[in-house]
N, C-alpha and C positions, 0 to 999 in steps of 0.2 A: 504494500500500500504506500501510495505515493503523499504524504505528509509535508505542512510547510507552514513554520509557527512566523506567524506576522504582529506589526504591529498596527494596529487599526484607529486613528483618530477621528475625523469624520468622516471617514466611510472605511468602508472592509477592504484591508488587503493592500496598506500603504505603503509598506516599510515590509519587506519579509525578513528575518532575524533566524533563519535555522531551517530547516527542509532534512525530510527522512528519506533515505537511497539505498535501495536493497539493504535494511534490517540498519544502517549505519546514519546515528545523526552529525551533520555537518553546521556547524557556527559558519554562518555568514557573514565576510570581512568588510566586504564590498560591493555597492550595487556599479555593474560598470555601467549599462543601461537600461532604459525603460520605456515604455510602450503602451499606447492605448489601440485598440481595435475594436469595430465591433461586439460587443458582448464578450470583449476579455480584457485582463490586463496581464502586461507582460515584463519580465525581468531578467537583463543577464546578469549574474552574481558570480564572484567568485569567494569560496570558502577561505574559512581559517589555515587550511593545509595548501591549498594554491592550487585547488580542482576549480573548474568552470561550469555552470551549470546556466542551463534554461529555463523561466520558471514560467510556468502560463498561466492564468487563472482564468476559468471559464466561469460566468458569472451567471447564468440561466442555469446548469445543470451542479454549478457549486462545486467544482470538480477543479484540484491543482493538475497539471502536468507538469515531472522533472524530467529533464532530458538532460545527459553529460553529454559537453560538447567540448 
């Protein structure tokens, strides 16, 4: 299960702070960018360890995607 603990001010999903990846949680150092689209919101981050991740947020079905990239 694809997991991603954010911090949420006035609205959901502003700031992400940590994402679960296969069973392993990663601290998030860094947002490099971000992105709005249609009924998502988007993040590249890179973790505390200096992995790269994609983070997507589908906001109709409430559903994170992580992708390593």
């Amino acid at each position: 299960m694809e997991t991603v603990e954010c911090r949420s001010d006035t609205e959901y999903a502003e700031r992400p702070l940590s994402l679960l990846w296969q069973g392993c949680r990663y601290e998030i150092a860094e947002i490099i960018s971000r992105w709005r689209g249609p009924g998502e919101k988007g993040f590249c981050v890179k973790t505390a360890n200096g992995s790269t991740f994609e983070l997507t947020y589908q906001e109709i079905s409430d559903d994170w995607h992580v992708q390593p990239i």
